[in-house]
N, C-alpha and C positions, 0 to 999 in steps of 0.2 A: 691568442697569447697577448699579455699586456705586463710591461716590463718599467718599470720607473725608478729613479733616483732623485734626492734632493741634498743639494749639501750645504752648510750656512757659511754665507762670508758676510763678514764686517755686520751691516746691518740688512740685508739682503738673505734672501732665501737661492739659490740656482736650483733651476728641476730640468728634468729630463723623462722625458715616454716614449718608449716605442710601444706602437697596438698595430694588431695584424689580426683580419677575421677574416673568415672564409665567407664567400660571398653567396648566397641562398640560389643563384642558377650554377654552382658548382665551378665557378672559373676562377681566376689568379684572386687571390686575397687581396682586400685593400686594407692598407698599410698608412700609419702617420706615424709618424714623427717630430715631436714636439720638443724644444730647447727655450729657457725661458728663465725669466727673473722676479722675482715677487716681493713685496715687503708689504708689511704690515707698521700702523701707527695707533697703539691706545691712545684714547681720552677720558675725560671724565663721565661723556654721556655715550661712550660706545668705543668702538675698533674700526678706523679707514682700514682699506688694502686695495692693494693694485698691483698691478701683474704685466711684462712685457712678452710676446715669445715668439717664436718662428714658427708656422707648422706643414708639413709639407706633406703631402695628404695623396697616393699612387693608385690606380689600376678600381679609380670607383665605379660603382655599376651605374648602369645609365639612370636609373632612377634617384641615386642621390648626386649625382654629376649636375653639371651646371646645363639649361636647358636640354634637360634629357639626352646629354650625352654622355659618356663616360670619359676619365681623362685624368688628370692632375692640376690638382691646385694647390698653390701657395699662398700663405695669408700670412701677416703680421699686427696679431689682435692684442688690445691695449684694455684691462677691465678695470676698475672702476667701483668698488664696493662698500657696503658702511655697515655692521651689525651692531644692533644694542639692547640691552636687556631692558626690557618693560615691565616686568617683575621678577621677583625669586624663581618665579615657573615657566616664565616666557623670554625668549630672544628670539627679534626680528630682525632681518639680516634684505637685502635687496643690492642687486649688481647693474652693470651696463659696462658692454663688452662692445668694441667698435673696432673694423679692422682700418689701419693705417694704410695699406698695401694688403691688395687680392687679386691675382691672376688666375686665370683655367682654361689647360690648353686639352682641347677635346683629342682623345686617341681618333676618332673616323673623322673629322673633317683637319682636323690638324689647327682647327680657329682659336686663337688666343682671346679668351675678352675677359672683361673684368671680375672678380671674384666678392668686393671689398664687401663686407655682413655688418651687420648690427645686431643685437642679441639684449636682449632684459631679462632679469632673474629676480625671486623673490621668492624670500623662504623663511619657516621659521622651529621653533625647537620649544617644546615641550617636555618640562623635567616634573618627575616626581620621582621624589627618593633615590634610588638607584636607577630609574627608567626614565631614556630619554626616547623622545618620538622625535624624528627631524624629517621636514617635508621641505620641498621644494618644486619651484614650479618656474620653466624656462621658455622665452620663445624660441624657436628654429628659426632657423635665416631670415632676415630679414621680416619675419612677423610681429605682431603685438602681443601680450597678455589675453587679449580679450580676442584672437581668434581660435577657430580648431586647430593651428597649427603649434601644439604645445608640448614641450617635455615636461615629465612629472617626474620625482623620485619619493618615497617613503624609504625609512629605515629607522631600527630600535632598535637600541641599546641600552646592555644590562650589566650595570657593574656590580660583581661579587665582590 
């Protein structure tokens, strides 16, 4: 279940997520929680944005826990982004997401130690007519672009 809100103040965006999945060996869901502030700045050659939020993240299985344990972390991730259109068909868009503060305190040994990520993004969007394609391509923790450790997203859209 993934539950969000965002509401605009002054020049500011606020959001809010709560996500709760069930976890594939069948045990307690893990659970985040995210509170956060966003804004955005056009220009003539594209769109800044940048992003502050809390996220507080319950009950992960030990394989996305922090060295293979399961546990809870807190992060406070700051991003960092720039999109801009290259032509009538094209907009290229790329981020950088760095956490301020990252703690993970493991449930079986009870050990606190640091959590703090780094994360690159880059993506881009493809229009024709009514049809937009948007891809993107992300590292996971603390990785590069250029290893196996990547998130990917495609999606398209079709305005009647």
């Amino acid at each position: 279940m993934q539950l969000g809100a965002t509401m605009a103040m002054g020049d500011h965006t606020l959001f809010a997520e709560y996500d709760s999945e069930v976890n594939a060996d069948g045990g307690d869901a893990t659970t985040t929680l995210t509170l956060g502030a966003a804004r955005t700045h056009s220009t003539d050659s594209g769109m800044w944005f940048y992003d502050i939020s809390l996220v507080q993240t319950t009950d992960e299985t030990a394989t996305t826990g922090v060295n293979g344990e399961a546990g809870d972390r807190m992060r406070l991730p700051v991003t960092i982004g720039f999109e801009t259109k290259a032509t009538s068909w094209l907009t290229w868009r790329a981020s950088i997401q760095q956490s301020l503060y990252g703690s993970f305190e493991g449930t079986t040994s009870g050990n606190e130690t640091s959590a703090r990520t780094a994360n690159l993004g880059v993506g881009a969007s493809l229009t024709w007519g009514s049809l937009r394609v948007d891809g993107s391509v992300a590292s996971q923790t603390n990785s590069t672009l250029g290893s196996n450790n990547l998130l990917s997203n495609v999606s398209a859209v079709y305005t009647f």
